[in-house]
Structure formats: structure tokens, C-alpha cells
C-alpha positions as CSV (number, residue, x, y, z in Angstrom):
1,X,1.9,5.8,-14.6
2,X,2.5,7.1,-17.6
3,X,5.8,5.8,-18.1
4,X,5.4,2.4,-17.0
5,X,2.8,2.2,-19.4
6,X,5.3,3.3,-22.3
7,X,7.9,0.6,-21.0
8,X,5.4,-2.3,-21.2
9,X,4.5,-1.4,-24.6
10,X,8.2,-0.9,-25.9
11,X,8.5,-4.6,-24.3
12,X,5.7,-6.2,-26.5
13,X,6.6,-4.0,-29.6
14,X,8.6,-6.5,-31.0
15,X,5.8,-9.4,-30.6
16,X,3.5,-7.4,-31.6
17,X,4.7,-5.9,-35.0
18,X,4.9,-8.6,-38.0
19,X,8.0,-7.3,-39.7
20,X,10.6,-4.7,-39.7
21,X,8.8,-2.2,-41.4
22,X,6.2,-1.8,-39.3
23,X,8.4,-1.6,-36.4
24,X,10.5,1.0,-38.0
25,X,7.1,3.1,-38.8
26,X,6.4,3.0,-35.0
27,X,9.6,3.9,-33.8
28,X,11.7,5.9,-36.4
29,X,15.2,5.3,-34.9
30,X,14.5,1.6,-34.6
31,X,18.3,0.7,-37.1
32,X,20.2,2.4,-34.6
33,X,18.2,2.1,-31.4
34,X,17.0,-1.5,-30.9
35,X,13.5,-2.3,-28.8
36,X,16.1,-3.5,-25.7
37,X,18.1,-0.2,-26.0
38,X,14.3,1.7,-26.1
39,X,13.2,0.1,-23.0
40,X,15.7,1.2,-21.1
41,X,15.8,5.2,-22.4
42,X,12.2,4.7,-21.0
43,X,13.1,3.4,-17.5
44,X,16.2,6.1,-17.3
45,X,13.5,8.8,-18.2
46,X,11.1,7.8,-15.3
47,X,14.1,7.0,-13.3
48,X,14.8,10.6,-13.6
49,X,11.4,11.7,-13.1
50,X,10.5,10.2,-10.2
51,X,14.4,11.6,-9.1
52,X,13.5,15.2,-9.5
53,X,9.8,14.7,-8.2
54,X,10.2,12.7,-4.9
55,X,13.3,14.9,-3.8
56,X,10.9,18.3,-4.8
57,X,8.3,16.8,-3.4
58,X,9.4,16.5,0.1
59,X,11.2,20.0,-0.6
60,X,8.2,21.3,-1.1
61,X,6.2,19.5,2.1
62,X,8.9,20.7,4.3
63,X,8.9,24.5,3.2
64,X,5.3,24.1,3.7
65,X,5.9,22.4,7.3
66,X,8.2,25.3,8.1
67,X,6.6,28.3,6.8
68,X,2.7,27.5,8.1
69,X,1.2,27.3,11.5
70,X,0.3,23.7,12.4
71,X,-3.5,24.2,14.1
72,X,-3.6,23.0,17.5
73,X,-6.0,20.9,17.2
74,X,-5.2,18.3,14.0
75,X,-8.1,17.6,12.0
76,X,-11.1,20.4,13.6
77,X,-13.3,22.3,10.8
78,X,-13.2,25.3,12.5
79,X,-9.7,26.7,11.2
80,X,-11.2,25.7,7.8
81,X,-14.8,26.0,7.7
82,X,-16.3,28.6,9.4
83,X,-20.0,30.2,9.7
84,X,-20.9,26.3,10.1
85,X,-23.5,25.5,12.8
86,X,-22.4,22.4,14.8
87,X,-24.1,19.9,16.7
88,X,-26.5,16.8,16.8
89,X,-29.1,18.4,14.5
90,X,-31.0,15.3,13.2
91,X,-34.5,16.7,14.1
92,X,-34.1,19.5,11.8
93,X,-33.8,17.1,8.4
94,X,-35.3,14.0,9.6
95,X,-38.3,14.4,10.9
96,X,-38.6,10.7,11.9
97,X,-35.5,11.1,14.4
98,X,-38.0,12.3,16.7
99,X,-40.3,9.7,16.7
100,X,-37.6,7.2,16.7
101,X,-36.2,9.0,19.9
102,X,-39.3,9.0,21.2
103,X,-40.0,5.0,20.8
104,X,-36.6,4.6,22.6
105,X,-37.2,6.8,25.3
106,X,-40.4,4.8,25.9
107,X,-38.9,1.7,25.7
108,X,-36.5,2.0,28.4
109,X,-39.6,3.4,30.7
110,X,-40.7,-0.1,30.7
């Protein structure tokens, strides 16, 4: 994000600077490097970023894949959380739960 951000403002550097001076006080090289030849050491630096993280990334998921038990069941709290009471316990912090099971239970009745 970071990056893209710093290639944007290379890009309206040179609109947004009055004269040379200024320019050069914001990017000391600016004689020998132009704005167009700035721009593009930013997008080679993300470039390589992103083409040590993505591959190091999926390096990284895959060892982790390898090396760790999958659960057997995919997304249940008890491998996680445990000591947890489970369960439909609505009467125990809403006290009108009961009343509105109540009301329900009388209305099929009739």
C-alpha cells in the first residue's frame, strides 16, 4: 500500500512543485534521476516486494499445511477453545427468553 502511495506521489511531484528548486529539495538526485526515471525505481521496488513476499508467502502456508495436523472437523471451537460450555443457553442471560418461549408455546396451543 505503501508503495503505491509513493508512486502516485512521484507522479504528481512534478505538478505539484513550482520550480526546480523545490523539486530538487524533495528529491536530492532529481539532475540525474528525472520524476519518470523515479517512478519507475518505485514500481521495480514494489515489483520486488511483492516478488519475495507472495512466493514466501505460499512457502510459508505450505510448510504450515505440511507440518500441522488439519482438525477433522474444519471450523469446530473445540480444538481451539476449550473449558467452554456449549449449548442454547438463552435463559441464563435473557431473562425474557422465557417468557417469549412461553407466549409461543401458548400460541400454538390455540
Amino acid at each position: 500500500m505503501g508503495a503505491i502511495v509513493s508512486i502516485i506521489c512521484c507522479v504528481f511531484a512534478t505538478y505539484n512543485f513550482e520550480t526546480e528548486a523545490l523539486l530538487e529539495s524533495m528529491f536530492p538526485m532529481y539532475p540525474e534521476r528525472s520524476t519518470t526515471s523515479q517512478i519507475m525505481f518505485q514500481v521495480y521496488g514494489m515489483l520486488c516486494t511483492w516478488g519475495i513476499a507472495i512466493p514466501a508467502g505460499c512457502f510459508g502456508g505450505f510448510v504450515c499445511k505440511c507440518m500441522l495436523p488439519a482438525p477433522e472437523e474444519l471450523f469446530d471451537d473445540c480444538y481451539t477453545m476449550q473449558h467452554v460450555e456449549y449449548g442454547d443457553d438463552l435463559e441464563k442471560y435473557n431473562p425474557f427468553q422465557k417468557v417469549d418461549q412461553d407466549d409461543k408455546e401458548k400460541d400454538k396451543e390455540e
